[in-house]
C-alpha angles and dihedrals in degrees: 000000000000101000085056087048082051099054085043103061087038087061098047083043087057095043087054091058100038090054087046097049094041085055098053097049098041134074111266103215091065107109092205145042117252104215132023117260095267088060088053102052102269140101104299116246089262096060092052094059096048091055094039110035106087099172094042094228095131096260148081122232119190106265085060091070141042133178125030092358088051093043091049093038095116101047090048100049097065097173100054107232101121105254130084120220144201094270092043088052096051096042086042108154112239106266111243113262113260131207126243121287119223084231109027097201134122089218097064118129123277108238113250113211121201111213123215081238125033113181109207119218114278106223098178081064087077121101099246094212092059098059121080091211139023103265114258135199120247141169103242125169115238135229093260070057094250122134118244141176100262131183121233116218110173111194141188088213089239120138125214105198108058128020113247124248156349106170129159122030119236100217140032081242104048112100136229100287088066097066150026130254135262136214133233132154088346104308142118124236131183110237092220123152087273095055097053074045094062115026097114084065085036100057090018092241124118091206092086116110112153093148136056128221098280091051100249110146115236103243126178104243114174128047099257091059091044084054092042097056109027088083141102093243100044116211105254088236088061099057121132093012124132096243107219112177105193120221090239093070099069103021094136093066114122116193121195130195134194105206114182108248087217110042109232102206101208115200091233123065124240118223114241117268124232092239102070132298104218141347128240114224094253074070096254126138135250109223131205120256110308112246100248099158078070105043093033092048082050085057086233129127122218095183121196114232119240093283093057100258142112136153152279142177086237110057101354118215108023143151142249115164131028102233093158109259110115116060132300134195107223122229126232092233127045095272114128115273119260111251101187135331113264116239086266092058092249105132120248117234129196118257104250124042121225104285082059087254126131126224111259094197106067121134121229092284092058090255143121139161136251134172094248092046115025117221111334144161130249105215110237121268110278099254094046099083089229121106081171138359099219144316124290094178140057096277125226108216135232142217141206115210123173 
């Protein structure tokens, strides 16, 4: 483990240099670079991904890479999904020089800012039968590594307010109340039996088979084809299936979360963790973007149902998108209701406000601050895969038994 955190920090020394030295002896006001890193002197793009990419799909979120590639993020991935890939990598834009630090070291502090107001976590705003015990205060050290007072919330995942599923039709003929929806370009369609249909005209590729002769629609039924094909590497003998995971299967999970009771707003966002990024207060967990460069490159569908929610062996029922189905707390203004706390304490908004407009002034991490509310987050519009784009605070953490 520390030889590979080693070779890790040695080949995002050497990319540091590369995109420095590529800078200083090209033109500047060229907008790309003209030839990948292993042209250049560095570790090839390949390499990068077989050291980073922890979950092999072909992609790096943000929580698979630090330094130079986290501090350039935005400018590589040019179509804003989230992931770098291979091409982005190679076509990177050259970061923008930066001046000297009085300390030049990765490990510097992150700067904490105090608010004029600061809004603590509400725990009386949680759907008591949802929890598994009462919630309960405990020191916990953060994710900056300080100790704070945190709150412990322990959940089945199981939402009160709306049933889970469905998700995938069965057959070409069957309507929208027999599945689920599904996300592109930031739009929301209804998995009905005409969508699975039509999804080589959909996504413009004739590889797309998700239905036999007779029109029945391939589904996953049993647990072990959930499991073999809601993964990243999907098993060859579940291409083009619509993957559906039923609650029952993993009905014993047990997922708990330790929330800080008093927000900490750090200057420098946090990239999103694999294990949840905030909880609903039916006691079910945000997730972080679905990975659909691998299910789409799978040719499978793993559809969310109309809540915004689907399943994996991993966390079970889970969210990614707010579609406003689970509960939410109204403003007394016309700002949008709160709809859960993210695993920093900061509260999670809906998208919209009342007026059905959405704020135009949101950072990177979907937040922004106000004098009612502190700073807070607006979860991502329902079809962009992003419930929110990073972390702004000292996170909690959260784990998944059972």
């Amino acid at each position: 483990m520390h030889q590979f955190k080693f070779l890790k920090s040695l080949i995002l020394v050497v990319i540091a240099i590369t995109f420095v030295c590529c800078k200083s002896n090209t033109n500047s006001n060229d907008e790309s670079i003209d030839s990948p890193p292993q042209q250049q002197g560095g570790p090839s793009v390949s390499d990068l991904f077989s050291e980073m990419d922890a979950n092999n799909d072909e992609k790096l979120a943000k929580s698979e890479v630090e330094g130079p590639l986290l501090d350039d993020f935005a400018k590589i991935d040019t179509n804003k999904d989230g992931f770098l890939t291979k091409e982005e990598l190679e076509n990177a834009p050259r970061p923008e020089r930066r001046g000297p630090r009085e300390n030049n070291t990765e490990s510097e502090d992150n700067v904490q800012r105090d608010f004029a107001v600061t809004v603590n976590v509400d725990s009386s705003l949680f759907i008591k039968e949802s929890l598994l015990s009462e919630i309960t205060q405990e020191e916990h050290t953060l994710s900056n590594g300080t100790k704070a007072l945190c709150y412990v919330i322990t959940t089945a995942s199981q939402p009160q307010e709306h049933k889970m599923g469905p998700w995938c039709p069965t057959h070409i003929e069957d309507g929208k109340d027999k599945g689920g929806i599904w996300f592109k370009d930031d739009k929301v369609y209804d998995v009905d039996g005409h969508f699975i249909a039509n999804l080589k005209e959909f996504y413009s590729d004739a590889e797309w088979a998700l239905f036999r002769e007779d029109g029945s629609v391939k589904v996953t039924e049993t647990q072990e084809e959930c499991e073999g094909a809601a993964k990243p590497d999907v098993e060859e003998q579940y291409h083009n299936y619509c993957v559906e995971c039923l609650p029952d299967y993993y009905r014993e999970k047990q997922s708990t979360y330790y929330i800080p009771v008093k927000p900490l707003y750090l200057e420098k966002s946090n990239a999103l963790g694999r294990d949840g990024i905030g909880i609903a207060f039916n006691g079910v967990n945000f997730e972080a973007p679905a990975p659909t460069h691998a299910i789409l490159a799978a040719h499978t569908l793993a559809p969310l149902d109309d809540a915004g929610g689907h399943v994996n062996p991993h966390a079970g029922y889970h969210y990614h998108a707010v579609t406003g189905a689970t509960k939410e707390v109204a403003q007394n203004d016309a700002h949008a209701p709160m709809v859960g706390y993210a695993m920093d304490g900061f509260g999670i908004y809906a998208h919209k406000n009342a007026d059905g407009k959405a704020s135009t002034d949101l950072d990177d991490c979907n937040g922004h601050y106000d004098e009612v509310r502190g700073y807070h987050y607006h979860a991502g519009s329902a079809g962009s895969n992003q419930v929110l784009g990073c972390l702004h605070g000292a996170s909690g953490s959260m784990s998944v038994k059972g």
